[in-house]
DSSP file (Angstrom, degrees, kcal/mol; ACC not computed):
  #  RESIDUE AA STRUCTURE BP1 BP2  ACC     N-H-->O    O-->H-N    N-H-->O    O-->H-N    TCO  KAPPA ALPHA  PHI   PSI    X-CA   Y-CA   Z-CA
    1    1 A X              0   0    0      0, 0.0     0, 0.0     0, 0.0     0, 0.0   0.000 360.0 360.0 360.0 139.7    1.4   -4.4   -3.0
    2    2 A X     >  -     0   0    0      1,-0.1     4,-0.7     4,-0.0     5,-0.0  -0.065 360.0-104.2 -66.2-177.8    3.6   -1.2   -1.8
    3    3 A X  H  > S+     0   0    0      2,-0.2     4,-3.0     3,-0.2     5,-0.1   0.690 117.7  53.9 -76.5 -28.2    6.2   -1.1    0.3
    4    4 A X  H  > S+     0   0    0      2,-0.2     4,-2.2     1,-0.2     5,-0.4   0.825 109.8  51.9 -93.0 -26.4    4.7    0.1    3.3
    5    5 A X  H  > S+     0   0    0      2,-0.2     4,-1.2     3,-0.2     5,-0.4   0.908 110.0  51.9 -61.0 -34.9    1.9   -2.9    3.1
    6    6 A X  H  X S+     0   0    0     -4,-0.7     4,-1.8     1,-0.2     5,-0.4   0.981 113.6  41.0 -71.8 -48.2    4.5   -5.3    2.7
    7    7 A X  H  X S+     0   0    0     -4,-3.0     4,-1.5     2,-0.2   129,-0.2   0.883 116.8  44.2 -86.0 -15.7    6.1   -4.1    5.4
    8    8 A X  H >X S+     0   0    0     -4,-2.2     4,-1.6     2,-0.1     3,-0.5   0.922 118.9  43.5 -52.9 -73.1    3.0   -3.4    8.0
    9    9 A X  H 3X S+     0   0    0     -4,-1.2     4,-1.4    -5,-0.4    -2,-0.2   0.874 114.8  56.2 -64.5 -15.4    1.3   -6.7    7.2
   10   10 A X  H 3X S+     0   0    0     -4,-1.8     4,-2.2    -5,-0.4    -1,-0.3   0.954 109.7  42.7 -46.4 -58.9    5.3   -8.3    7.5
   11   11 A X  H <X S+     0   0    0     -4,-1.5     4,-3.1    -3,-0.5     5,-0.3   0.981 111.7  62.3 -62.5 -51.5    5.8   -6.9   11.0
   12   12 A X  H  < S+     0   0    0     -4,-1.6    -1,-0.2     1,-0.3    -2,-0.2   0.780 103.1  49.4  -8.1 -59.7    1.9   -8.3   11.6
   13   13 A X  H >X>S+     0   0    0     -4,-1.4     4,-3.2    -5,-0.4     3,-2.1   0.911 109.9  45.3 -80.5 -57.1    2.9  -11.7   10.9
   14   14 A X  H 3X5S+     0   0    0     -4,-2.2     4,-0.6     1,-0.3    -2,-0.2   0.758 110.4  53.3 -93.1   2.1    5.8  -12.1   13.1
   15   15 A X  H 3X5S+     0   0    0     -4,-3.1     4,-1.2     2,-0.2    -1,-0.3   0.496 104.4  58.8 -84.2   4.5    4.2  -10.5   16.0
   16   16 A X  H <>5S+     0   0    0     -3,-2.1     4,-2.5    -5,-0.3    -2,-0.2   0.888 109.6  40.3 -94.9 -32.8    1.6  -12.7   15.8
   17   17 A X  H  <5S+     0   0    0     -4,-3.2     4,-0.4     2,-0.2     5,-0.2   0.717 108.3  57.2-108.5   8.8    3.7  -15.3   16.1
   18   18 A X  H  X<S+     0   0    0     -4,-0.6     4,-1.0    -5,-0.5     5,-0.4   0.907 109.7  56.9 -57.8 -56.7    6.0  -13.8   18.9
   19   19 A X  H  X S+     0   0    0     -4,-1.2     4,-3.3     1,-0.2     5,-0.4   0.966 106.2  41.8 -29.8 -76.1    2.6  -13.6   20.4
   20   20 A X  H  X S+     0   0    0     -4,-2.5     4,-0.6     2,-0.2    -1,-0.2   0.859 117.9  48.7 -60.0 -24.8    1.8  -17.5   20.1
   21   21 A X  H >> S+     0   0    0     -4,-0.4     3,-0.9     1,-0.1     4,-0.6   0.750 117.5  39.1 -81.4 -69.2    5.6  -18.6   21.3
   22   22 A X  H 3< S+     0   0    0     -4,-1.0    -2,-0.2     1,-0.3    -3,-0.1   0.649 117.1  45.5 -62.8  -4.9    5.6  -16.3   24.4
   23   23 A X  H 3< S+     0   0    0     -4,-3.3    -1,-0.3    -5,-0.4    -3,-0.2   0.876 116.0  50.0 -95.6 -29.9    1.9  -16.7   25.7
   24   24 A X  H << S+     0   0    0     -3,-0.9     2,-0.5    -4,-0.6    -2,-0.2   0.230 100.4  80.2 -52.2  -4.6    2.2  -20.3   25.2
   25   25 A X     <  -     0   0    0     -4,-0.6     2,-0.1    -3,-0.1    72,-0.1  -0.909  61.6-169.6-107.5 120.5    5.4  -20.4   27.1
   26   26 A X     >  -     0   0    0     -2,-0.5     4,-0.7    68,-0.0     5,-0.1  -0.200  41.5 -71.1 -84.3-145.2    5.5  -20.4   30.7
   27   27 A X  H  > S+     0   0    0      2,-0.2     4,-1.6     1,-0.2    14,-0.1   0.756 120.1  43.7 -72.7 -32.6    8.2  -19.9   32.8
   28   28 A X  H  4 S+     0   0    0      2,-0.2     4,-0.5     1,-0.2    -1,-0.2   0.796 119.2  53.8 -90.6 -41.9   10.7  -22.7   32.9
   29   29 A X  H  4 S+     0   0    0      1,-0.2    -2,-0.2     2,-0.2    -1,-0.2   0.596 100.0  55.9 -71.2   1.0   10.2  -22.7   29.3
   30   30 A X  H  < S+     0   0    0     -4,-0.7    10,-1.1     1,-0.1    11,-0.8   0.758 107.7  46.7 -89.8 -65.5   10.9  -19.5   29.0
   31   31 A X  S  < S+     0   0    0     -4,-1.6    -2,-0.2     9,-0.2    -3,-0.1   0.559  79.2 124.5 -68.1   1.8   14.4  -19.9   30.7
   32   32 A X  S    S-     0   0    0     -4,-0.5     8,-0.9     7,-0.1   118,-0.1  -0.368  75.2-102.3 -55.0 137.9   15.0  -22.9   28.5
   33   33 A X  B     -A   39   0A   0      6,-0.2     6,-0.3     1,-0.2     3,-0.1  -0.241  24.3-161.9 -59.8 171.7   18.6  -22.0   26.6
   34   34 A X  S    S-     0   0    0      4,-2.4     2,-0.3     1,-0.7     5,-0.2   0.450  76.2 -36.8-123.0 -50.5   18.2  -20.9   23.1
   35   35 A X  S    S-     0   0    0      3,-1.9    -1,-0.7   114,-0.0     0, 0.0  -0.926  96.1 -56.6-163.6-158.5   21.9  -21.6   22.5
   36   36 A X  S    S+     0   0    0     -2,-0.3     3,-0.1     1,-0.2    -3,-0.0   0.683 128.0  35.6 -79.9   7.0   25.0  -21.1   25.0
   37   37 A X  S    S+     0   0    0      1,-0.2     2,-0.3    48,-0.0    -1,-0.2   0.871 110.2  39.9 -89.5 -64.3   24.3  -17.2   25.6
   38   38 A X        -     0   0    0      5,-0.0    -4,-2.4     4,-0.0    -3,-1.9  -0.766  66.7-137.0-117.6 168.6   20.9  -16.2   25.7
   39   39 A X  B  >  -A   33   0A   0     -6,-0.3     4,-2.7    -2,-0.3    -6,-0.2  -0.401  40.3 -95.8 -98.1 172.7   17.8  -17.9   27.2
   40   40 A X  H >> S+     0   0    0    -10,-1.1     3,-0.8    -8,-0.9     4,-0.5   0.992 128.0  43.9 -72.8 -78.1   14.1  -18.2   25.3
   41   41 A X  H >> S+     0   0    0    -11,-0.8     4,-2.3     1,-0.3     3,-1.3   0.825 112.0  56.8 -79.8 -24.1   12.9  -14.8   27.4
   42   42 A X  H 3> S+     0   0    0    -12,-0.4     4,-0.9     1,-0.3    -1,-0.3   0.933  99.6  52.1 -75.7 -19.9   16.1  -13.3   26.6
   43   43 A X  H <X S+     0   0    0     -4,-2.7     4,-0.7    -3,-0.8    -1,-0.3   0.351 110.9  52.4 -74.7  22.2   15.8  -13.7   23.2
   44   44 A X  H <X S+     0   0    0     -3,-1.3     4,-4.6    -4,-0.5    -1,-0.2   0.472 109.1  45.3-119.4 -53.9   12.6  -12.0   23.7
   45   45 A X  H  < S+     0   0    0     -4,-2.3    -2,-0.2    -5,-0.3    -3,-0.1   0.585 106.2  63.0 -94.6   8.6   14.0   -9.2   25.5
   46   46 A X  H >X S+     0   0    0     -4,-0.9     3,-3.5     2,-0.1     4,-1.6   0.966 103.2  52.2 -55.9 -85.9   16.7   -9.1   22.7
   47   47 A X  H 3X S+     0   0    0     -4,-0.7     4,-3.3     1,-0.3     5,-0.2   0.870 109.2  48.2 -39.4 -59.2   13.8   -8.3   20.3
   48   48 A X  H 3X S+     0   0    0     -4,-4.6     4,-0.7     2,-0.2    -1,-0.3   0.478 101.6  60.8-120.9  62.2   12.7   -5.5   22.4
   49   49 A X  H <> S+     0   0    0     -3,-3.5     4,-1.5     2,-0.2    -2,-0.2   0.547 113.5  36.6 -89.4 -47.6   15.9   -3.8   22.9
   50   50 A X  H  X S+     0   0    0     -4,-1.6     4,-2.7     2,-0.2    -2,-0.2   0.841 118.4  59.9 -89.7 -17.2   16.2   -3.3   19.1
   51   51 A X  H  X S+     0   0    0     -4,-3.3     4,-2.7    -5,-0.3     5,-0.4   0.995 106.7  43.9 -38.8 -78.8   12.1   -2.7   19.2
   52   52 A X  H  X S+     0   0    0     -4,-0.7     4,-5.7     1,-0.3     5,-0.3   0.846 103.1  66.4 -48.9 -47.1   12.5   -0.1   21.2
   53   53 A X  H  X S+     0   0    0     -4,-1.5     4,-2.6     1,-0.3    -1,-0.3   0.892 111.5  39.7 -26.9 -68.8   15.6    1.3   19.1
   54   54 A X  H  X S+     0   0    0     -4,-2.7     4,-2.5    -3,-0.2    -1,-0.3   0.939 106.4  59.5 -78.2 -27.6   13.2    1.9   16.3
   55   55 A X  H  X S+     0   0    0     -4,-2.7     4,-1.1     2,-0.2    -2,-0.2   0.833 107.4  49.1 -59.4 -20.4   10.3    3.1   18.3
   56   56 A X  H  X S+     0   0    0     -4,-5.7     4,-2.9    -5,-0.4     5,-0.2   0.954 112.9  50.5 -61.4 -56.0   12.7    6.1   19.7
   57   57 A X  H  X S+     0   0    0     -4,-2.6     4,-2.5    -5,-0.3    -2,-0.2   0.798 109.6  50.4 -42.2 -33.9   13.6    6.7   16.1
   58   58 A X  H  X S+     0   0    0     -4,-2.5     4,-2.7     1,-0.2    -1,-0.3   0.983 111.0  46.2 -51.6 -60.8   10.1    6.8   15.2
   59   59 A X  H  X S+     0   0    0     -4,-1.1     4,-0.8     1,-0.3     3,-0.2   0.830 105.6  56.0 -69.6 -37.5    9.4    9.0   17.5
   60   60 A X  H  < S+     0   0    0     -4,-2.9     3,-0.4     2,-0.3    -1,-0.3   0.852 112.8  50.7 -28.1 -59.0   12.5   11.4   16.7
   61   61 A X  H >< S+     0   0    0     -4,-2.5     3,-0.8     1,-0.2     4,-0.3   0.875 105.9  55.2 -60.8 -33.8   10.9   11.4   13.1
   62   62 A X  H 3< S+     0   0    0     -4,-2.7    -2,-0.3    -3,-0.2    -1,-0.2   0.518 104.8  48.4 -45.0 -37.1    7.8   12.2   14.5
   63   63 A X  T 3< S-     0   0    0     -4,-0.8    -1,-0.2    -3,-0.4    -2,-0.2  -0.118 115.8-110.0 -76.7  -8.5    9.0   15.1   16.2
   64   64 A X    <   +     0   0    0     -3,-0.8     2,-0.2     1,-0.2    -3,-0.1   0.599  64.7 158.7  63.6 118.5   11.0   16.7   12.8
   65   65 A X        -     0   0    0     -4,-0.3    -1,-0.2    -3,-0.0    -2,-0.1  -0.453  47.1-127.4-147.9  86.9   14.1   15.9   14.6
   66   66 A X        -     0   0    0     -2,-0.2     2,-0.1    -3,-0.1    -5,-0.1  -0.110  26.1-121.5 -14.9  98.7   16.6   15.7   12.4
   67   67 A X        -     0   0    0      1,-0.1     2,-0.3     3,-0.1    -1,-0.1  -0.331  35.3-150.3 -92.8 167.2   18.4   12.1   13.0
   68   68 A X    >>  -     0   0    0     -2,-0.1     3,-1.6    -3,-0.1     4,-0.6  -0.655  30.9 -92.2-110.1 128.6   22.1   12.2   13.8
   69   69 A X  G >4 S+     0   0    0     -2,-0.3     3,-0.7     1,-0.3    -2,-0.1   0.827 123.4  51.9 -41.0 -41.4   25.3   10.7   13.6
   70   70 A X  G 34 S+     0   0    0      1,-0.2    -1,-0.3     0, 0.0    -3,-0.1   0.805  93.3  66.3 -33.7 -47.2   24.7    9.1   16.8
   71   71 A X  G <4 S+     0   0    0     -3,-1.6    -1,-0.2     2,-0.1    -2,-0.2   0.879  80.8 115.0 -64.7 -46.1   21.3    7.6   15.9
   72   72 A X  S << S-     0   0    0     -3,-0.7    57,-0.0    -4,-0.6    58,-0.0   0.063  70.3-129.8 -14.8 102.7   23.7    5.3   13.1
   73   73 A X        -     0   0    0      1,-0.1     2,-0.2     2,-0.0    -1,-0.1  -0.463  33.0-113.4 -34.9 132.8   23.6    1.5   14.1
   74   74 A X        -     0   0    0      1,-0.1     2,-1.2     2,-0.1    -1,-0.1  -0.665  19.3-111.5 -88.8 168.0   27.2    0.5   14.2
   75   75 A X  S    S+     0   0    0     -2,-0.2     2,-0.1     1,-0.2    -1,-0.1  -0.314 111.0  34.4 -82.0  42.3   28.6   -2.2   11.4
   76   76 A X        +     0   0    0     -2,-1.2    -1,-0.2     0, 0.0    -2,-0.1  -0.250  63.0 170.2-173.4 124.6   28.9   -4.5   14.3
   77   77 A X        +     0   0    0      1,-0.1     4,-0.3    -2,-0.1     3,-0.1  -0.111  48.9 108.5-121.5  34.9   26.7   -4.7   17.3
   78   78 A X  S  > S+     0   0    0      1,-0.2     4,-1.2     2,-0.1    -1,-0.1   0.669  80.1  53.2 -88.9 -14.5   27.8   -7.6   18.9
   79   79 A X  H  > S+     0   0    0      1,-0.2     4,-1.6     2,-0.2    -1,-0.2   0.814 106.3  51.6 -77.7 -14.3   29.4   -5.4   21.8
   80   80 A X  H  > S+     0   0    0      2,-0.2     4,-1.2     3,-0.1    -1,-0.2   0.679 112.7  51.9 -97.3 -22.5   25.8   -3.5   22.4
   81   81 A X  H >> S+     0   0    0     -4,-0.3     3,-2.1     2,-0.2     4,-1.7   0.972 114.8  49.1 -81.4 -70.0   24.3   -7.6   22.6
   82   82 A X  H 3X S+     0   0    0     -4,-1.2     4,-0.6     1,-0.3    -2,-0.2   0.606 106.1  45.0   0.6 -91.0   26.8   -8.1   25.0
   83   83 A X  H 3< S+     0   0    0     -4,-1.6    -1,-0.3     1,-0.2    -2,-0.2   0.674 111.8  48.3   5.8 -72.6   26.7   -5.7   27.0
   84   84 A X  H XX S+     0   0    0     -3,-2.1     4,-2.8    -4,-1.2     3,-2.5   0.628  91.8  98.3 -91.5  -7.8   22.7   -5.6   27.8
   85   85 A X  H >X S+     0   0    0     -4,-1.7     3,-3.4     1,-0.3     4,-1.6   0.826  82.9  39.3 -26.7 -95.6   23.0   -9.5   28.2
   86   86 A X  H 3< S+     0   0    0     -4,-0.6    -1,-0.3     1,-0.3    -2,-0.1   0.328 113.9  49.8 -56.6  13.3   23.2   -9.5   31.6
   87   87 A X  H <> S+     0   0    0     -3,-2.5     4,-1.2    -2,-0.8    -1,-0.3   0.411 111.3  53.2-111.6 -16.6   20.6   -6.8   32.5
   88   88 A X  H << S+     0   0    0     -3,-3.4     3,-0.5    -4,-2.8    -2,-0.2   0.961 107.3  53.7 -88.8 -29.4   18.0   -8.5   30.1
   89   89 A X  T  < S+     0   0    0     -4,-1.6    -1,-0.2    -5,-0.3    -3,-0.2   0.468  96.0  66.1 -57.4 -10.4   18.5  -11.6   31.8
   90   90 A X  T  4 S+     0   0    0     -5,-0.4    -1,-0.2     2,-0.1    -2,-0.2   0.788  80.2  90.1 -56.9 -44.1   17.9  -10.2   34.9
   91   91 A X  S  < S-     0   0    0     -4,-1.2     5,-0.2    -3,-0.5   -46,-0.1  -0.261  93.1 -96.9 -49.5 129.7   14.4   -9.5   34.1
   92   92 A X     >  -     0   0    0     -2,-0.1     4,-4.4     1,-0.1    -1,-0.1  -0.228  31.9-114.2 -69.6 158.4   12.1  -12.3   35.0
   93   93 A X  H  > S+     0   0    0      2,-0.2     4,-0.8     1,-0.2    -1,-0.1   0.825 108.8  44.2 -60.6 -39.3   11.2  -14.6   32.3
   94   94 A X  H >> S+     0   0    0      2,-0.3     3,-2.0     1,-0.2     4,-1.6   0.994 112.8  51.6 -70.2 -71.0    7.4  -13.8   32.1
   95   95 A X  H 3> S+     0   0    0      1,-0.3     4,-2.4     2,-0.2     3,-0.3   0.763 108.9  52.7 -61.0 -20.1    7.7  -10.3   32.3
   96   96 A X  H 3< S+     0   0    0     -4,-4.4     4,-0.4     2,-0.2    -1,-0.3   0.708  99.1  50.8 -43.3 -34.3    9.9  -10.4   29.9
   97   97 A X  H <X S+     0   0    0     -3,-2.0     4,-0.7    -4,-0.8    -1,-0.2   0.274 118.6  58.2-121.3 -22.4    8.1  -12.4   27.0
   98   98 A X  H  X S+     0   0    0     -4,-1.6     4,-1.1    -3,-0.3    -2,-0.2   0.858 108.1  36.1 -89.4 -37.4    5.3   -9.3   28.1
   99   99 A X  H  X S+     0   0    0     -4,-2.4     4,-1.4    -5,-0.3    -2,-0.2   0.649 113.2  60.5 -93.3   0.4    7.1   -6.4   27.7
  100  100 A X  H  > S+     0   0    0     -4,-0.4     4,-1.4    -5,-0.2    -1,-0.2   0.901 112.7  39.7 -61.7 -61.4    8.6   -8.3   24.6
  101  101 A X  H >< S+     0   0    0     -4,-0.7     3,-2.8     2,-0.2     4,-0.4   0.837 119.0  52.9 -68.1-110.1    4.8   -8.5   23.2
  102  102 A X  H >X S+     0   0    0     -4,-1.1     4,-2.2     1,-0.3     3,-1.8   0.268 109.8  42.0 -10.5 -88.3    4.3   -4.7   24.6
  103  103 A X  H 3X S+     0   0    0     -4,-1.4     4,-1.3     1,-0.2    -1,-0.3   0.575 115.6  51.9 -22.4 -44.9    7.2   -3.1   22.9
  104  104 A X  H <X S+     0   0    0     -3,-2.8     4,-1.8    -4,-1.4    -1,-0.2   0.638 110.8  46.4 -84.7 -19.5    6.6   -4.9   19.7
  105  105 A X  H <> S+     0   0    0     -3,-1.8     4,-1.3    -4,-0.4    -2,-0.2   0.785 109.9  46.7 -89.9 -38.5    3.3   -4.0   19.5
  106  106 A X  H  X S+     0   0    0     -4,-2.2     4,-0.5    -5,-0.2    -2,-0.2   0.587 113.5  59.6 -89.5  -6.9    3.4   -0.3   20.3
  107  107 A X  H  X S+     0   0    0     -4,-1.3     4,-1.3    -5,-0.2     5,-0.3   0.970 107.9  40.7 -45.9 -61.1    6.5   -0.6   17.6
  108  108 A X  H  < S+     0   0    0     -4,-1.8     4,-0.5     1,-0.2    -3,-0.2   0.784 115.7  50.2 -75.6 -32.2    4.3   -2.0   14.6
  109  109 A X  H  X S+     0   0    0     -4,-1.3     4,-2.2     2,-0.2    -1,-0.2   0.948 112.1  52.1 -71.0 -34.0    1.2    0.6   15.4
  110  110 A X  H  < S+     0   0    0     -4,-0.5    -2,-0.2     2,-0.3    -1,-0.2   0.889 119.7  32.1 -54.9 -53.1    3.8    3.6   15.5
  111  111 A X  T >< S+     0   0    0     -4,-1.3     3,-1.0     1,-0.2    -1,-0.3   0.544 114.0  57.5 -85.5   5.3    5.3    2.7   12.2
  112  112 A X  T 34 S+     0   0    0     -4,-0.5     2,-0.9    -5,-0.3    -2,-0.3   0.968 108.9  46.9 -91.1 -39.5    2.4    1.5   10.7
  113  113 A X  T 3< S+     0   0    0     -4,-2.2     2,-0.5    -5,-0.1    -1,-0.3  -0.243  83.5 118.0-110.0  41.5    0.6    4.8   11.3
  114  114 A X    <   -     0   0    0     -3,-1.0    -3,-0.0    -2,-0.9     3,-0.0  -0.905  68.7-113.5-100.7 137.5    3.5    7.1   10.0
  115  115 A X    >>  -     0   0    0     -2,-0.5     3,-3.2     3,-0.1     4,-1.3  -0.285  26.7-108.7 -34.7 120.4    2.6    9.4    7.0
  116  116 A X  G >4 S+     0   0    0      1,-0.3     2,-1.8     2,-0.2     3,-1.5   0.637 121.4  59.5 -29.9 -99.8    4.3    8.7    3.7
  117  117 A X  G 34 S+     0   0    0      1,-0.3    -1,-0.3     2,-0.2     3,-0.3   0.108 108.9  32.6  29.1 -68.8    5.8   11.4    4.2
  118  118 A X  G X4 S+     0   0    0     -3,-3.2     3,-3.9    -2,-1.8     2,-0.6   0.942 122.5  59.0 -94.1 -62.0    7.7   10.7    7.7
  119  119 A X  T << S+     0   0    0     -3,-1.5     3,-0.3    -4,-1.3    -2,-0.2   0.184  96.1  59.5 -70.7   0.6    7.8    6.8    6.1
  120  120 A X  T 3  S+     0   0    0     -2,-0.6    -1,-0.3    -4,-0.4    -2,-0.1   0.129  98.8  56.3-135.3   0.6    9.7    7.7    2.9
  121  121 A X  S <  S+     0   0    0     -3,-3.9     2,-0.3    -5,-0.2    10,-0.2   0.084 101.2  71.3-131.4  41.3   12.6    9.0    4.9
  122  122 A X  S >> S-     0   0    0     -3,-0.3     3,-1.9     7,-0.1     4,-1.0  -0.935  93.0 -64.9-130.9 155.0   13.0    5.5    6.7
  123  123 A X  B 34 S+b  132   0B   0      8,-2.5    10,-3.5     1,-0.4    11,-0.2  -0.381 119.1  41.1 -81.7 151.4   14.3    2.3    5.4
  124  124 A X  T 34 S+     0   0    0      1,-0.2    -1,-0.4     8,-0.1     8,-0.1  -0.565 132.3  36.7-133.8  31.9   13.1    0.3    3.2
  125  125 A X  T <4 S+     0   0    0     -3,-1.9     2,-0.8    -6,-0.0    -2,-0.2   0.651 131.1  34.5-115.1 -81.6   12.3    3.9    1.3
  126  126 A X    ><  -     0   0    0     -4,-1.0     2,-5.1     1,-0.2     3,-0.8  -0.249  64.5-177.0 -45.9  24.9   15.3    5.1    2.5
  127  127 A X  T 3  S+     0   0    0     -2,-0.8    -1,-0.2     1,-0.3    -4,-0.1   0.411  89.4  55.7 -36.7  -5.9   18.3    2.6    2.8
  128  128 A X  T 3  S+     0   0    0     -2,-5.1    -1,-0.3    -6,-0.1     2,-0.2   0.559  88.3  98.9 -90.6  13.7   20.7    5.7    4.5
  129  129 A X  S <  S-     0   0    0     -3,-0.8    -6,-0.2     2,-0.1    -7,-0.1  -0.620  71.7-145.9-104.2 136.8   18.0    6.3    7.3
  130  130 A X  S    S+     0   0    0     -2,-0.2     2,-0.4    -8,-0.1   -73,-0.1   0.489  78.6  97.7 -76.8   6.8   18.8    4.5   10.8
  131  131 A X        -     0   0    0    -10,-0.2    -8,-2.5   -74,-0.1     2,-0.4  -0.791  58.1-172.5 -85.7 131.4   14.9    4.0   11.1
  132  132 A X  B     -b  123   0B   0     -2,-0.4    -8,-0.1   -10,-0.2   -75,-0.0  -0.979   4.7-179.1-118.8 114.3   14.3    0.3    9.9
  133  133 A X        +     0   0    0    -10,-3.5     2,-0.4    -2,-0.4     3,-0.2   0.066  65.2  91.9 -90.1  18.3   10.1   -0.5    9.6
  134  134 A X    >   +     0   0    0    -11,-0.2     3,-2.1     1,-0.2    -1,-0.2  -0.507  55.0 162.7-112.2  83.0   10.6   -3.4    8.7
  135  135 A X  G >   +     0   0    0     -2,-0.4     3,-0.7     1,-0.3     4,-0.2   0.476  52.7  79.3 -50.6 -16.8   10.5   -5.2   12.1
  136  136 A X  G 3> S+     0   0    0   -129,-0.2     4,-0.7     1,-0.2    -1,-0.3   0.405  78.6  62.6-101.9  11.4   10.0   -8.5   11.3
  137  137 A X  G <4 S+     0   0    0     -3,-2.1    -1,-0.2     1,-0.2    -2,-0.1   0.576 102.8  44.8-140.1  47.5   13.2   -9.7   10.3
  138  138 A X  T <4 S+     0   0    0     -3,-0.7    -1,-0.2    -4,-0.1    -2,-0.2   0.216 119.3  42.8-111.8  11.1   14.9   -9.4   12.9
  139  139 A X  T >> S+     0   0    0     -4,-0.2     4,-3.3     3,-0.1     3,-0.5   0.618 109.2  61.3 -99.6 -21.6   12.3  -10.8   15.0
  140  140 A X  T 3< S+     0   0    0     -4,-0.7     4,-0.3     2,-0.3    -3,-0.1   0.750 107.0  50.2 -71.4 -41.9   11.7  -13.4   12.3
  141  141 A X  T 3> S+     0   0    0      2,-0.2     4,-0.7     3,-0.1    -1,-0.2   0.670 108.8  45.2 -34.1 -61.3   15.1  -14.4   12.9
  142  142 A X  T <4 S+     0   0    0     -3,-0.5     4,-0.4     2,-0.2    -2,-0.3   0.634 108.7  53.4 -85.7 -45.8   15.1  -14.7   16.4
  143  143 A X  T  X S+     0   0    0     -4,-3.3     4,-0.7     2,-0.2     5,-0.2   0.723  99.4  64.7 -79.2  -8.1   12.2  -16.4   16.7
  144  144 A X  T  4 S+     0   0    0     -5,-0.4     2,-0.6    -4,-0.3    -2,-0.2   0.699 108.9  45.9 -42.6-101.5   13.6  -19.1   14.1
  145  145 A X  T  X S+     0   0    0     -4,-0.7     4,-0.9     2,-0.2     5,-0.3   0.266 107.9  51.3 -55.1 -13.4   16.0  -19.7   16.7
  146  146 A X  H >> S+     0   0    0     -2,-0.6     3,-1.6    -4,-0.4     4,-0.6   0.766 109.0  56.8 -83.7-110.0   13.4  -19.8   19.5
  147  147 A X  H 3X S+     0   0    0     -4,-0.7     4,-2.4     1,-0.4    -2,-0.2   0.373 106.6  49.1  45.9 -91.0   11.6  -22.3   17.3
  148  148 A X  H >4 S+     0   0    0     -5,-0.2     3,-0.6    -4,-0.2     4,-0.5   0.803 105.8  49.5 -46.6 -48.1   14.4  -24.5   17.1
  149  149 A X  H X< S+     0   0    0     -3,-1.6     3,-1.5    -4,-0.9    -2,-0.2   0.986 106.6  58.3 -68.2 -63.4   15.5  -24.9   20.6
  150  150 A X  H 3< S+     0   0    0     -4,-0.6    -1,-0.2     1,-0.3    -2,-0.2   0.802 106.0  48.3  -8.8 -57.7   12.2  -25.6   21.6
  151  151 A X  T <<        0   0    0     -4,-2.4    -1,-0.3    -3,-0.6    -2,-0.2   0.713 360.0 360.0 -49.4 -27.1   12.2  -28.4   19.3
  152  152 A X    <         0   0    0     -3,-1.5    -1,-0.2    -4,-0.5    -2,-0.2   0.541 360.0 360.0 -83.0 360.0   15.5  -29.6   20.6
């Protein structure tokens, strides 16, 4: 298998099951904590904060746009988590855990339907490119940890 199947049918997998936690979740479970920071919909809207991240990039490549020093993730993004905390917890828990699904879903069609081409100058082809298509494991991640507090 290539790289760019492994990483479509990767991303696949763990939006299908972001799908099955957050439609299965109502609301109060949805605000349940995940640990002493974020809630179950925030880790949700966690996911498509950094979604969205690469679906600008995408779209930037898409566009010939050269990407930028700016466009760089920084080597520590716990100030960026930080930060949007309290505006992604603001969002109610349902719509969240939808635009969670949304976002992630118009991520995975976007990169799944880039041209080698455009796809060969993003990671995993590229490891200096701030475009990452392999979305699912940092959702893979996150929903571990949604997983587990659930159980708890």
């Amino acid at each position: 298998m290539n790289e760019e199947l492994d990483y479509v049918a990767a991303n696949a997998r763990e939006l299908e099951r972001m799908r099955r936690i957050a439609e299965g979740l109502d609301g109060d479970r949805l605000r349940l904590p995940v640990n002493d920071s974020w809630t179950v919909a925030g880790v949700l809207a966690h996911i498509a904060f950094w979604d969205g991240r690469a679906l600008a990039l995408t779209e930037k490549l898409e566009r010939g746009e050269p990407y930028t020093p700016s466009d760089e993730e920084p080597e520590d993004v716990d100030w960026i988590n930080d930060a949007s905390r309290p505006l992604i917890h603001a969002i109610p828990a349902d719509e969240a855990a939808r635009v969670a699904l949304a976002i992630a879903q118009e991520t995975d069609r976007r990169v799944a339907g880039l041209p080698p081409e455009l796809a060969s100058r993003a990671w995993p082809q590229d490891p200096d490119s701030p475009l990452n298509l392999l979305r699912a494991s940092h959702r893979g991640e996150h929903l571990d940890e949604i997983e587990a507090a659930l159980r708890r």
